[in-house]
Each structure stands twice: as structure tokens, then as C-alpha cells.
C-alpha positions, 0 to 999 in steps of 0.5 A: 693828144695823150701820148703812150707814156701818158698812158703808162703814167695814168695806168702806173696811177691807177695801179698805185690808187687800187692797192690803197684800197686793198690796204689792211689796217690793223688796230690793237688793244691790250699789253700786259701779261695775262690780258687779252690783246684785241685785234680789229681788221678793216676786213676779213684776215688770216691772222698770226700771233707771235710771241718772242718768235716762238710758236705761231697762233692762227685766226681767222676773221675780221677780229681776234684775240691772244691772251700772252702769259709772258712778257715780251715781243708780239709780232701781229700779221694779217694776210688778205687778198695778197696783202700783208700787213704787221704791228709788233707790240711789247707786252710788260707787266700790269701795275698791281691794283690796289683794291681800297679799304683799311687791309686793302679788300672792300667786300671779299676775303681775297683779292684777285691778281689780273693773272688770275682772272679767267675762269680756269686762273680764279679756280686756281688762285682758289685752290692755293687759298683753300688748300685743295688740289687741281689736276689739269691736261694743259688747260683742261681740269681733269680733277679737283680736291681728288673727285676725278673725271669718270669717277662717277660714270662715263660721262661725269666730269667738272664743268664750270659756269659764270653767271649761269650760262655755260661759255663755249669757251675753255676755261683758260680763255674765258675772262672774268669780268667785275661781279661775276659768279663763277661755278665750278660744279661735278656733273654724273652725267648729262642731265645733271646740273648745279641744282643736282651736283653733288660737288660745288665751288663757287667763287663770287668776283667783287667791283674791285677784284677782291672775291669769295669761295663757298665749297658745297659741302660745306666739309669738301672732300678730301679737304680739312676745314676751311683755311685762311691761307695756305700757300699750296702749289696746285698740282699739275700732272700732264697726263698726254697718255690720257684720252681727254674730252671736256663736254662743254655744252648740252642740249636736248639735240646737240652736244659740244666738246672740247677734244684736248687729245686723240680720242673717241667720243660717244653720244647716245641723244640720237636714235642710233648711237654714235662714235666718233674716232677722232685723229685730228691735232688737238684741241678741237671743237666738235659739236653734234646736232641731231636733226629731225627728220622722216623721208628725204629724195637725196637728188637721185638717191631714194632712202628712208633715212634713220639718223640725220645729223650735223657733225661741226668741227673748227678744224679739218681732219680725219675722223671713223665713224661708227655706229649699229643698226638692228637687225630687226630695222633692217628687216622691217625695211625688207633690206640687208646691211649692203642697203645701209648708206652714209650721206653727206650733204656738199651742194647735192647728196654723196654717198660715203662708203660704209664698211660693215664691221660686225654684228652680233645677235641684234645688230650690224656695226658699220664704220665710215671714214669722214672728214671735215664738217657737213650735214649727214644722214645714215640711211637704208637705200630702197630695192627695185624702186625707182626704175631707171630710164633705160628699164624696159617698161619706161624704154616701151612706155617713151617709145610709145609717146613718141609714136603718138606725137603729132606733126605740128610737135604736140600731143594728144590720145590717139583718135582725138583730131588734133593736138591739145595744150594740155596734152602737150604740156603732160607729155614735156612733164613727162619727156622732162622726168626722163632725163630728156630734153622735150626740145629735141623731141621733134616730129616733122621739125616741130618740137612740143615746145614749138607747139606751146609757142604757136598756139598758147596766144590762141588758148589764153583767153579760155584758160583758167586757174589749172591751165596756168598751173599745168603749163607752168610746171610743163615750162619749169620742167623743161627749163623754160620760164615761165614768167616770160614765155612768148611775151606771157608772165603765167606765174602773174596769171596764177597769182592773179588768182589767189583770193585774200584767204590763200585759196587758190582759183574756186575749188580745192583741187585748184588750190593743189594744182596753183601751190604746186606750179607755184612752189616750183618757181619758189613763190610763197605759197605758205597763206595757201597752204594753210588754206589746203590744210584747214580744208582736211576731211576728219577722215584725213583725206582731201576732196576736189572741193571744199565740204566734198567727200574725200577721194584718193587722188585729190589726197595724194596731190595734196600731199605733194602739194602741201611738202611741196609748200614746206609742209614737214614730211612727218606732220600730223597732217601728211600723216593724217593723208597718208594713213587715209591714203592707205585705204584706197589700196584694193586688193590687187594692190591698186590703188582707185579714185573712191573706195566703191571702184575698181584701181587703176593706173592714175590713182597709182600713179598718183599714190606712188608720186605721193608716197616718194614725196612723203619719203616712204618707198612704194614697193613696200606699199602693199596689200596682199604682197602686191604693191602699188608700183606691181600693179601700176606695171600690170597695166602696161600693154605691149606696145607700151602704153598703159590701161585705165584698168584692167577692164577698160583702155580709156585716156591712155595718153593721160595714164603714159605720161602719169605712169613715166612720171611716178614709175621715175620716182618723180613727184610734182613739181617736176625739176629738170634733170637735163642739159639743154642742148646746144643742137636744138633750134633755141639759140645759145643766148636763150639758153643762157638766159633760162632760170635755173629752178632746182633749188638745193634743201635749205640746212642749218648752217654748217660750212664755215668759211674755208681759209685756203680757198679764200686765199686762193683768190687773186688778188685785187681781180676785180680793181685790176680788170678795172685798170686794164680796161681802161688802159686798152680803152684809152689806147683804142682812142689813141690809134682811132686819133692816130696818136 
């Protein structure tokens, strides 16, 4: 019989086995002067150089390396999980190589010591042979051979390159390799390049380190002839006073600087300019990527974005954000400078606050106080749309479903004699888009969902391609899943009717409907959305049917259907159905079904669903200064119910529940925007166990992986919970034995 203190010795022994396998092993490389000492971890580390106890160099990650410029102690520690671990080594001097042949050179004129063999030491061991001068801040080359950075515009300055690629690398930290080609060149501007540079210093590295120059021109600047020798000291001139930034790399859409000082720094590649004013302890890395973009539903944020942007620095700190918007813009957009918004994206949407800072004849300057790094957009916030729940016309038009809602929990059109999944299922969509949950919507106990439950068995053989869409998006918008509801997989349903060729059940308004309840449980519909793009009218518009003529509502569901897929906002085929769109819009400013007949209070609601999708504001959306959303309100009887037209009250159950939904600013599919309450008749456990289907945009990727949280984990959690379970086990089994 195990004794307690059989019991402590086995947890003592688990303890001491869990912190092995929490061990940190480091392994390093290197240990001269000038060369890099490499360090390799076993896992991921906060890591600290230490050169003869002076100042501390940080990293992160499960490799890093130090380049010593003095001999001495180098105290190497890595932290992780709470635990600890150093290596001290000594760095000495490296025996000088003796590179062969009768004077000791092989190819070159000159021969490279190992202190000089980074792109930054070669330049310099260049510059003491040919006679020419090199002005640096720290490690950054301000001049050479007197042509100084801004000397020929604001964004000319000295690059350098090995081998043709630019390193995203400081000069001073990139080491040269045997048969490298280093070029140091001047650039005017962005767009120049070593083919264009009108200042060029290339210095070819051999196998033995013996290496060449070749100055372009050949008579450089500043410099008399070409020397053999000469024993010239560079000269150094720390300037701190002076603002620096090197640009280390540029593209068509993004831009990368080493920032050595406190400092602005403007980029012009995107649309609207920027400014950056950086406080931030230098250096620091700071690239800017422009992102392409035309519409975007920021959670429960509506904006028409007009700059989309991914700011990326290798260190925290506090940088002002400035930038204008003409007034022009803001005109067209019918919006003031208190509607311009700055958006950060940190797992939803925020708004950071703007500050307007001026303006002048043409525009408006704003600035922002931002920190760190994330993905932002600079916006224009719509007026008046969408409504919010608790407006009147969305209060009445509720007020009125819930007066219809039958006794059995379900829904259909007053008159009709009972109730019908469909218009159940339109209802939850529409219970859903307001915030609500559709299981507390009850009547006589019974809620819609109860009223799904009871009779989806009963309708499961007479459903088709569009049932399965309709209820899955119902169940998906009520936070249900779809996949297992009442013992039925609808999503396998759907899919069962998906054809080799991506069409979706035998019409095209099939295909629609199956891509959008698709999408919404995150399926990839990328063969049907194909299929639905190749199935356009030459008008741009789409048809119920393959080869049909092409009407507005089967349009604007495409266009939800087709974003919803993954199709670009601002592709030439949304563009194409937009424009089509357009035509449907009479002059009342409705919008109808074909172009012969009246507007109405569906193909409106359809319209606006699609235009929110598409990331243009429907209020704009006008004809004869009246817009879509005006209309659609227009039919709003008293009660709360809305019209077909304004001449005939047909369906008004089907036009409710569209006008709730699109008057929301909710295209389809429908995420829900609710809490699943806990006072409803679905028990706790089911709760937990429905899926969560709003997905967060997919971004390039730009959060970096933070230290400080990382080391705020506890230490060894899992392997300790681990021990005490057994330990308590253990103990269980013991009092069971009397022991």
C-alpha cells in the first residue's frame, strides 16, 4: 500500500523530470572580433548580449547574432518560460589571413582584413585606400567623397547593394561573403537605381578576401586621381542634431526605412500623402505598405475607405500621424471633415481619434496619435445609414413581426393558415440582423427555433437546392449549426448539390443562393464562383437562369454572393453589376425587378444589401435626389409593416423581414451579432457547443509576436497541472484503500 510519502517522492520526481523538459539549451558559434557570434536556442527566447559588462543587446527568437567590435567577455543569457539559462564566452582576436601568391594578393589589388568585411567596413577600408572621405551618424552613411544625402532632393541619399539585391539590413550589420559584389550607389529619388545613379563605388570581393574598386566616373568627385595607397582616416562626424532616416528598401507599394534619429518621415506612393513623426528610441525599422482596396463594413463601422494601409515597426513606440483630404473629397462623399475616421484593425475594427489640424483653399489636415504597429485605413464615416435598432421605422417594422408570429413559435403572412419554414427561417434572419436572439422570440412557449426543430423532419423530403441555402443561413445567423440540427448535416445537403463545374442545384439564382449559405460556414465556393462569374450578362447584370434575360434582384444577390465567395470588392466583374445595378433605380428612386415595372420595397431592399456589400453607401444612391434607402421607407405602412409598392400590399411578411434586414446595413450571409442567452430553453451545454461563424478579414500579416506577453505566461502550466493531477489521483486512490 503506497504511503504519503510515497506520494510526495513521486510528485518531488515528477516536479524535477518536468523542469528538464523546460531546460534551455543554448549552442554558439564565433569568437573574434568582428565576426558574428551565432546563437541557436531549442526554443523560442528572450535573449541578452553582454560585452565586458557594459550595455545589454536584446533579441528575441530561437536564433540571433552579435557582431563584437572589441575583445573580451560576452555574457550570453536566454530567458523563456521562467527559466534561465548563460553561456560566457571570450572574444580574442583572429589570426590575420594570409591570402597567396608572390606579394600575397592572388586576384585583387587589395586585400580585405576580417574587421572590414561588412558592407559598411569594405566602403570604409575603400575610402582610406582611394583617398575619399565617408560621413557617418553612427553606422549610417550620410556622405561620401563630399555628395551628401539631400543634396540632390529630398529623398536622394547613398544606398548600397551586394550582388544586386538591396539587404534589409544596416550596412554595418551585413557581412560580406568570398565573391561578393558590393555597390554603394546615389539615388535622386525613388525611382532611381544603379543603371540610373549618377555616383557609383563598386568594390568586387575575391575567394581570398583580396578585392577591387572601380569609382564611376571614372575622375569621382571631389577626389584627385586614383591612389595606390593612401593612408587617409575617414572622417567621422557624429551629427545627433541631425534628423536621419536611410531608406532601405522600395517597391511599387511599400517602403522601408531605418530610422537612426527622432524624426518625420513622408511617403507619397500612397493616394493620400503621409507623415509620420516618430518619438521612438532609435534606430528603428519602419515599413509602409499600401493596400488595395474599394469598400469594407468595419464590424459595425460603415465607411467608404480612401487610404488602407499597413504601418509595421520592430519596436513599440508613440508616432503622429498626419495627413490631408481634399475638400473636393469630401464634397463628393456629401461629408464634412468631423465624418473622417482613422481605423485600426486589433482583432475587430477601432477608431482612433482624429484631430482636425487645419486647412487651407483645397484641403483639410488632420493628425492622429498611433502606436505600435497594425493595419489602418483612413476613412469617410456614412451619414443617416445604417439605422440603428432602436430607430422608429425598425422599433414599428419588429413590433409588427412579432405581431404576426404564430402559436406554434413560427411565421407566415397574415391569412395564410399556418405557419411555413421559409417564413420562419426569413424571420430568424431578420430577428438575427437585429441584435436579438430568435430564441427568445416566443409565442405561447414556443420559440421559431422550436418551430424549425418540430417540423424540419416533416419538410426534408420536399426541400430542394434553396430550402437547404434558406435554413442554413436562418441557423448560422441564429448561432445554430447547421451541420448537426436535429440529427440533419444541411451544409452535406448542399453540397450534394454541387455539379463537377461548380454550379450549384439547375439555375443560376440556385448557384447564388448555395454560394452565399456556403460561404457562411466557411466551405470553399471558389469553382461556383467561378461558374456565377462566367454566367454575367454582356449587360453586367445576372439572370435567374443560364442564357436569361437579366433582372435586378438576381444582380444584386449575385453581388453579395460573388464578395461573399472572395470575390474583390473592386473587380471588373462587381463593377460591371454595379453599374447595371444603376439602371434599375426609377425615378422615385426605387428600385424594380425588370426595367418595364414599377420599384418596389424588395428589389430595394435587395439593392441596398448589395451595394452595403460592395462598400458604397446607399443613401448616395439616388435618382432625382431621392435615394434607394427613402424610397424603401416610403412603403413603410403605420403599423410597421411594408408595401410591395405603393400600389399594391402583397407578401408584406417577405417585404418585413427584407426591409429589417437591408435598412440594418446587413448583407447576406447574416453573422450574428448577439449573445446567446442563458434564460432561453437551450441548455447551457448546447450553448457552449455552437460554432462561432463571424470570421475576422483575413490581413497580410503584421503583428509580430509580443515579448512581454509571452513572458507573462506561467511557467511549465501545462506539465505542473499535469503532476498535481496525479498527485490528487494518487491521493484519491489511497483514502479509497484506507492508506
Amino acid at each position: 500500500m503506497m504511503k504519503l510519502k510515497h506520494v510526495l517522492v513521486l510528485f518531488l520526481t515528477l516536479v524535477i523530470l518536468s523542469s528538464s523538459v523546460s531546460a534551455l539549451t543554448i549552442e554558439v558559434t564565433g569568437g573574434y572580433r568582428g565576426e558574428p557570434v551565432s546563437v541557436t536556442l531549442d526554443q523560442k527566447a528572450f535573449i541578452i548580449f553582454r560585452m565586458n559588462n557594459g550595455t545589454p543587446v536584446y533579441a528575441y527568437g530561437t536564433e540571433a547574432k552579435f557582431l563584437p567590435y572589441v575583445t573580451g567577455e560576452l555574457r550570453i543569457e536566454a530567458i523563456a518560460n521562467g527559466v534561465r539559462s548563460v553561456k560566457i564566452i571570450q572574444i580574442t582576436e583572429k589570426p590575420e589571413e594570409k591570402a597567396g601568391g608572390a606579394e600575397g594578393i592572388k586576384q585583387g589589388a587589395y586585400y580585405l582584413p576580417s574587421e572590414s568585411r561588412t558592407a559598411l567596413g569594405a566602403l570604409l577600408k575603400a575610402s582610406e585606400l582611394r583617398g575619399f572621405g565617408v560621413e557617418l551618424s553612427g553606422s549610417y552613411v550620410r556622405g561620401i567623397g563630399g555628395i551628401y544625402e539631400k543634396s540632390m532632393g529630398e529623398t536622394s541619399g547613398w544606398m548600397y547593394s551586394v550582388n544586386g539585391e538591396i539587404p534589409m539590413l544596416p550596412a554595418s550589420d551585413y557581412e560580406l561573403k568570398p565573391e561578393d559584389t558590393l555597390l554603394w550607389y546615389f539615388v535622386r529619388n525613388y525611382g532611381d537605381g544603379p543603371s540610373t545613379s549618377p555616383y557609383k563605388i563598386e568594390i568586387k570581393v575575391y575567394s581570398d578576401w583580396s578585392f577591387d574598386i572601380q569609382i564611376t566616373p571614372p575622375m569621382p568627385w571631389g577626389i584627385e586621381g586614383e591612389k595606390e595607397k593612401v593612408e587617409v582616416t575617414p572622417k567621422i562626424t557624429p551629427t545627433p542634431e541631425i534628423k536621419k532616416v536611410a531608406l532601405l528598401n522600395a517597391t511599387e507599394n511599400s517602403r522601408k526605412f531605418l530610422v537612426l534619429q527622432n524624426t518625420s518621415i513622408e511617403v507619397n506612393f500612397t493616394e493620400i500623402p503621409l507623415k509620420l513623426n516618430l518619438s521612438i528610441s532609435p534606430p528603428v525599422e519602419v515599413t509602409i505598405k499600401k493596400e488595395k482596396v474599394s469598400g469594407i463594413i468595419f464590424n459595425n463601422l460603415y465607411a467608404t475607405p480612401l487610404e488602407f494601409f499597413n504601418l509595421e515597426l520592430n519596436k513599440s513606440g508613440k508616432i503622429v500621424l498626419n495627413f490631408s483630404i481634399s475638400k473636393e473629397k469630401l464634397f463628393e462623399l456629401n461629408a464634412s471633415p468631423h465624418d473622417v475616421s482613422l481605423l485600426k484593425f486589433n482583432e475587430k475594427w477601432v477608431r482612433i481619434p482624429v484631430e482636425l489640424s487645419g486647412e487651407n483653399e483645397t484641403h483639410y489636415f488632420f493628425q492622429a496619435e498611433i502606436k505600435n504597429f497594425s493595419l489602418f485605413v483612413i476613412a469617410v464615416e456614412w451619414k443617416n445609414f445604417p439605422l440603428e435598432r432602436t430607430d422608429e421605422a425598425i422599433v414599428k417594422a419588429l413590433g409588427w413581426l412579432r405581431s404576426i408570429q404564430r402559436e406554434d413559435g413560427g411565421f407566415a403572412n397574415p391569412g395564410e393558415k399556418s405557419s411555413s419554414l421559409s417564413g420562419t427561417s426569413w424571420a430568424i434572419m431578420a430577428i438575427s440582423s437585429a441584435g436579438e436572439d430568435p430564441r427568445l422570440w416566443k409565442k405561447n412557449g414556443n420559440s421559431p427555433l422550436d418551430y424549425l426543430r418540430r417540423n424540419v423532419h416533416k419538410e426534408l423530403d420536399q426541400m430542394g437546392t434553396i430550402d437547404y441555402a434558406r435554413t442554413i443561413l436562418a441557423l448560422v445567423s441564429a448561432k445554430e449549426n447547421p451541420r448537426n440540427f436535429e440529427g440533419i448535416d444541411f451544409v452535406e445537403l448542399l453540397k450534394s448539390k454541387v455539379k463537377e463545374d461548380g454550379q450549384i442545384g439547375d439555375y443560376v439564382h440556385t448557384t447564388i443562393w448555395g454560394i452565399l449559405a456556403l460561404a457562411s460556414v466557411e466551405e470553399d465556393v471558389s469553382k461556383s464562383v467561378e461558374w456565377l462569374k462566367n454566367h454575367q450578362n454582356d449587360d453586367g447584370g445576372f439572370s435567374w437562369i443560364q442564357g436569361g434575360e437579366s433582372d435586378f434582384d438576381d444582380t444584386a444577390a449575385a453581388i453579395q454572393a460573388l464578395i461573399a465567395g472572395g470575390e474583390p470588392r473592386d473587380s471588373e466583374v462587381i463593377r460591371k453589376a454595379l453599374d447595371y445595378l444603376r439602371e434599375g433605380q426609377r425615378e422615385d428612386g426605387g428600385v424594380s425587378y425588370f426595367n418595364e415595372l414599377s420599384s418596389n420595397s424588395a428589389s430595394d431592399a435587395w439593392t441596398i444589401q448589395a451595394l452595403v456589400a460592395a462598400g458604397a453607401n446607399p443613401m448616395e444612391w439616388k435618382r432625382n435626389n431621392i435615394s434607394v434607402v427613402e424610397h424603401l421607407l416610403g412603403l413603410q405602412e403605420e403599423d410597421g409593416h411594408f408595401k410591395y409598392n405603393k400600389d399594391y400590399d402583397s407578401n408584406p411578411g417577405y417585404m418585413t423581414v427584407s426591409a429589417i434586414i437591408s435598412l440594418l446595413g446587413k448583407p447576406h450571409p447574416i453573422k450574428p451579432e448577439f449573445t446567446v442567452s442563458t434564460s432561453s430553453e437551450q441548455s447551457q451545454e448546447e450553448i457552449q457547443k455552437t460554432p462561432e461563424v463571424s470570421k475576422t478579414p483575413e490581413m497580410t500579416e503584421t503583428v509580430r509576436e509580443e515579448l512581454m506577453e509571452e513572458e507573462k505566461k506561467a511557467p511549465g502550466f501545462e506539465v505542473t497541472l499535469a503532476i498535481l493531477t496525479i498527485l490528487v489521483i494518487t491521493l484519491i486512490m489511497m483514502r479509497k484503500k484506507g492508506g
